[in-house]
C-alpha positions as CSV (number, residue, x, y, z in Angstrom):
1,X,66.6,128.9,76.6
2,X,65.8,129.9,73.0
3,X,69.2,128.5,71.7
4,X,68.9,125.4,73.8
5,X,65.3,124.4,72.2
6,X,66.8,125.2,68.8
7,X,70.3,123.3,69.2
8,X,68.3,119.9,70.8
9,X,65.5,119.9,67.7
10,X,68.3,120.2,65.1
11,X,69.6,117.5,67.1
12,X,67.0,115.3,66.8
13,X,66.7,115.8,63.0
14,X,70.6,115.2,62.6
15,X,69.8,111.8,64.5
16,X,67.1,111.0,62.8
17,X,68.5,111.8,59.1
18,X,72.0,109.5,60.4
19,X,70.1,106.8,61.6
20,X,68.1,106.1,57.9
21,X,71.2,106.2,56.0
22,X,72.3,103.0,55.4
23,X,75.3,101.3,56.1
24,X,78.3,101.3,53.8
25,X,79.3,98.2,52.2
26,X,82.1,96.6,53.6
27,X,84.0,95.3,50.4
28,X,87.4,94.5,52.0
29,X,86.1,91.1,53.8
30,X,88.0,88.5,53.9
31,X,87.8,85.3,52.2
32,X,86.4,82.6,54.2
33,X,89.1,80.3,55.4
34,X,89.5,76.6,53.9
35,X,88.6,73.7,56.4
36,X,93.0,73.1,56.4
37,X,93.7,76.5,58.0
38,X,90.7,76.6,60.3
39,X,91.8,72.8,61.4
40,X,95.1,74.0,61.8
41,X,94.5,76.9,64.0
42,X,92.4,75.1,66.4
43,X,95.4,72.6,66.6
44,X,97.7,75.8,67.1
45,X,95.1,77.0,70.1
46,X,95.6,73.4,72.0
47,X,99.4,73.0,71.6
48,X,99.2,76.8,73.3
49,X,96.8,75.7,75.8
50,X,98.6,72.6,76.8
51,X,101.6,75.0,76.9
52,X,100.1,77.3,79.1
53,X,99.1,74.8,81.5
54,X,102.4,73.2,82.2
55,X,103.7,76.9,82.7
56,X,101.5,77.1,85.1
57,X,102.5,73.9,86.8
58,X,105.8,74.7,86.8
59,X,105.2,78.1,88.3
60,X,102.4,76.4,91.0
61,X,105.2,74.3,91.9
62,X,108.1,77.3,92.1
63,X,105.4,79.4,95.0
64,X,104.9,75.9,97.0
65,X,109.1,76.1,97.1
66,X,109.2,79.5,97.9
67,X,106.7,79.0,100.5
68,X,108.0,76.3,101.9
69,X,111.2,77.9,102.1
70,X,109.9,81.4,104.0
71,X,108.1,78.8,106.3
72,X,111.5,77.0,107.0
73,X,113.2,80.8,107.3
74,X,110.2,82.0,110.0
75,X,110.9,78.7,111.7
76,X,114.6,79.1,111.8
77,X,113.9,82.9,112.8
78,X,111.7,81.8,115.6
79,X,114.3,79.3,117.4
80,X,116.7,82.1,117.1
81,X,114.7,84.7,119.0
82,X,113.1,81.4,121.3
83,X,117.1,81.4,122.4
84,X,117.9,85.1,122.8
85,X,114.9,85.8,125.1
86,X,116.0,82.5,127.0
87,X,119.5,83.4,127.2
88,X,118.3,86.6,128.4
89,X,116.2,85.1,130.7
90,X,118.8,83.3,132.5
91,X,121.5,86.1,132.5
92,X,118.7,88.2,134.0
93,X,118.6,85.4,136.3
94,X,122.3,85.6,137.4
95,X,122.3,88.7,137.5
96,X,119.1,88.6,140.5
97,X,121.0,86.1,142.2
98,X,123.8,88.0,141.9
99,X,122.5,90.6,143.6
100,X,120.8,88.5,146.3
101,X,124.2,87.3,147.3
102,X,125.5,90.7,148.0
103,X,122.8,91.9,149.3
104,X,123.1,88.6,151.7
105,X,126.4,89.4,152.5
106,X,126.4,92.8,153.3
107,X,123.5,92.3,155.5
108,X,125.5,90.3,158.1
């Protein structure tokens, strides 16, 4: 417990003595830009922008196709199955009638 006390207080000094000393001087700054290169890099940021922008139209439009084209593929998908289960249906159907008329005629 001893240590603990000891290691936190010399802690606390360490903080202390780091947080007084003062900042070292940043002499490797930059310049400050001329009015030409700042104008010409907010021209750069809209050509990039508008850029951007039609991308993303582009690839709006490219999901609507895809969409519309897994719509038309469901659909498609649908009237198949729509004419399985109906041709099913009526061989099902035959097949009960089928049936019907033998058990009809073995009856008599």
């Amino acid at each position: 417990m001893n240590k603990l006390i000891a290691t936190l207080i010399a802690g606390l000094f360490a903080s202390a003595a780091f947080a007084q000393a003062p900042a070292p001087a940043d002499t490797t700054t930059a310049a400050p830009a001329t009015k030409a290169e700042v104008k010409a890099e907010k021209k750069e940021a809209k050509v990039h922008a508008k850029a951007d922008k039609k991308e993303a139209k582009v690839e709006a439009k490219a999901d609507q196709a895809d969409a519309k084209a897994d719509a038309k593929a469901t659909k498609e998908h649908a009237k198949q199955h729509a004419k399985k289960v109906k041709a099913g249906a009526d061989s099902a159907e035959k097949k009960a009638d089928a049936q019907a008329d033998v058990k009809a005629s073995t009856a008599k």
